[in-house]
N, C-alpha and C positions, 0 to 999 in steps of 0.2 A: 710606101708601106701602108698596107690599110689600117686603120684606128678599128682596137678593139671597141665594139660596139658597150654601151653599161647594162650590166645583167639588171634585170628587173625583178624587182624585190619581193620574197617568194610571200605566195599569201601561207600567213599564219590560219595553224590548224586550231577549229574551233574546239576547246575542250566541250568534251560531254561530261553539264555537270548534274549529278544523278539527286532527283527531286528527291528530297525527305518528307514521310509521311508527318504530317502535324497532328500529334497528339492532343484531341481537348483534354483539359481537366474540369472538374467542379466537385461542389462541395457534397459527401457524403456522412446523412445521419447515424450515428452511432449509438445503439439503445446501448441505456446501463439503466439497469432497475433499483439500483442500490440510491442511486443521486436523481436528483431533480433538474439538475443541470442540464440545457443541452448541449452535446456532444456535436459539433460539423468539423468534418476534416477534408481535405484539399487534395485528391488525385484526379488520375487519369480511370480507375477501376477499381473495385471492392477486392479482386486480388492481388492489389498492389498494399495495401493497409493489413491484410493479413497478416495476422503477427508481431506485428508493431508494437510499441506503449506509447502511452498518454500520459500526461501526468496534469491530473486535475488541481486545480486551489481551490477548495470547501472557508474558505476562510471567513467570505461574504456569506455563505449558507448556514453558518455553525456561527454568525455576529461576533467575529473578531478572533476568532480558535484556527490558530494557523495549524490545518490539517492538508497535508497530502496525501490522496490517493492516487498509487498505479494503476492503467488496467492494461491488459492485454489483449488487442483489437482480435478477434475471433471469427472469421467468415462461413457463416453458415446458410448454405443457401439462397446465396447472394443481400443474405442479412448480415450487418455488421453488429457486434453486441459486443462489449466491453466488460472482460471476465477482470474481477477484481484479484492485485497480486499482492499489492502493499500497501500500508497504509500509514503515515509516518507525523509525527510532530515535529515541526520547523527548529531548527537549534536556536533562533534570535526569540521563539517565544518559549522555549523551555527556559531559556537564560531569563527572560523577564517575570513569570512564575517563580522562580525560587528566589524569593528577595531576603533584602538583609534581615538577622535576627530568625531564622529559618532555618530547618535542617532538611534533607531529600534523603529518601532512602530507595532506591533504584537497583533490576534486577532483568539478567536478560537469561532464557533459557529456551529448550526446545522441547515441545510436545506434539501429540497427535491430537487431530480434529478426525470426525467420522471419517472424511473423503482424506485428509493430507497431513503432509508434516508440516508443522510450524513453528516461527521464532518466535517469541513475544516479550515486550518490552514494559512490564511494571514502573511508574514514577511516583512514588509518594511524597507530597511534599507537606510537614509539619506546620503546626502554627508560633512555634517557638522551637530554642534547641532543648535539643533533647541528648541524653548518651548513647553509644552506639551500641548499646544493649538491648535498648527499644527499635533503634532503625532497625538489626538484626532481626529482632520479633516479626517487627513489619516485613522485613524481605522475606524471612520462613512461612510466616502466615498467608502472604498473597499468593507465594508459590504453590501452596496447599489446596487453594482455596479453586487457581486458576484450573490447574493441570484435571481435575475431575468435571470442572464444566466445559473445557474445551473436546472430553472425548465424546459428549452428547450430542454437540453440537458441529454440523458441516462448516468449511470455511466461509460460504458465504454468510450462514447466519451472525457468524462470531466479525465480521466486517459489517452489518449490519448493527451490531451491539454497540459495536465499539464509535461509529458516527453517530449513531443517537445521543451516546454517552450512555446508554443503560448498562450496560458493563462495570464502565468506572463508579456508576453512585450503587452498585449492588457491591462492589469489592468494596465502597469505601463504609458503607455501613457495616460493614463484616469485621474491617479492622479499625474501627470504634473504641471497640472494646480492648483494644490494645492503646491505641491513642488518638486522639482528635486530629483529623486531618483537617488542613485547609484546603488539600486537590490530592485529588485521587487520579491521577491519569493512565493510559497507556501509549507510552512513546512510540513504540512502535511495534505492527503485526505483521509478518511477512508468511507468505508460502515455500517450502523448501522442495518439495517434490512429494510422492508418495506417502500415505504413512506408514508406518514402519512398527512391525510386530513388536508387542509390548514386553520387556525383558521377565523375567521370572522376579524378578525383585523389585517391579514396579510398583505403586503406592498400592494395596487393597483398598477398595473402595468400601468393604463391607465392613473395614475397620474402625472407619470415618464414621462419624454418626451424621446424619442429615443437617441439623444444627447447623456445624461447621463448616458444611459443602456446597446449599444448595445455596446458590446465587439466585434461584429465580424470583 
C-alpha cells in the first residue's frame, strides 16, 4: 500500500493591517480679556475645543478669594477666545467667611443684563448677629439696588465688576446704611440665555430715585 505522503502546512494569509493616520496635538492659546491668566489647551485643532468649558481658579489672581470662572471656548476664525458663562464662589470659602458670632443674609434671583438673562447670587455677611428683620432689609435692599444696574449694563461688563470686586464694595456701601457689613460678596453670576421682555409689573425705574440705585 502506498503511505499517504504529510500535507504541507498551508502558509498563513497575511492580514492587511490598515495604517492609522497619527493625529498631532499641541497646545493652543485661548484669549480671554476678562483675566490675565494664560489660557493653553491641549488638541489636535481650534475646531476640536470649539464649544467647550474651562474652568479657571482666579484664587492666586484675587490673593486668596476662591473664585471661579467659566468660559465657553468660542472659535472664531481660527481664533480661540473664552466667552465668560459663570462665575462662582468655592463652598469651603464661603463656609470660612461666615464665622462664628456672625449672621449672612443671602439671596438668589433672576434679571436681565443689556445683551442676557441672568442668575445672581447676593451674600451678605454681618459683623455680629443680628435679627432677621434686618438680614430681611438686607436681602430687599440689594435686590433693589442690583436688578436696575444689571439692565445698564452687558454681561460681560457685570463679570468684569464682579472680579474686580467693584460691584461688591458699591452694593456694600449702599447697604451701610442699613447695617455694617463685614463682606459684601456675590456668590454667584451665571448667564441663562436670552433676555427676556420685561413684565408690565417690573420695578419703574422712574420711581427710584438716583440716590438709592446708582451703584456707580
Amino acid at each position: 500500500m502506498a503511505k499517504e505522503q504529510p500535507q504541507e502546512p498551508k502558509k498563513e494569509m497575511k492580514q492587511k493591517v490598515k495604517s492609522k493616520k497619527v493625529v498631532k496635538k499641541m497646545f493652543f492659546e485661548v484669549s480671554a480679556p476678562l483675566i490675565s491668566t494664560k489660557i493653553q489647551l491641549y488638541a489636535s485643532s481650534p475646531q476640536e475645543l470649539n464649544n467647550r468649558t474651562v474652568k479657571i481658579d482666579l484664587t492666586k489672581s484675587l490673593r486668596g478669594k476662591n473664585l471661579e470662572l467659566i468660559l465657553r471656548i468660542k472659535n472664531e476664525n481660527e481664533k480661540l477666545i473664552g466667552v465668560p458663562e459663570s462665575v462662582n464662589l468655592v463652598s469651603s470659602y464661603v463656609r470660612k467667611i461666615v464665622r462664628k458670632g456672625t449672621d449672612y443674609s443671602e439671596d438668589s434671583f433672576e434679571a436681565n443684563c443689556r445683551d442676557f438673562q441672568v442668575r445672581i447670587k447676593p451674600l451678605m455677611v454681618t459683623r455680629r448677629r443680628v435679627s432677621r428683620k434686618i438680614l430681611a432689609s438686607l436681602r430687599e435692599s440689594a435686590k433693589k439696588q442690583l436688578i436696575p444696574h444689571l439692565r445698564t449694563r452687558n454681561a460681560e461688563e457685570i463679570f468684569s465688576e464682579i472680579i474686580s470686586n467693584k460691584l461688591q464694595k458699591q452694593l456694600a456701601i449702599k447697604l451701610k446704611k442699613i447695617y455694617p457689613l463685614a463682606l459684601c460678596e456675590i456668590r454667584m453670576f451665571e448667564i441663562l440665555g436670552p433676555a427676556k421682555e420685561q413684565p408690565k409689573e417690573a420695578i419703574d425705574e422712574k420711581q427710584i430715585t438716583e440716590e438709592e440705585t446708582n451703584l456707580a
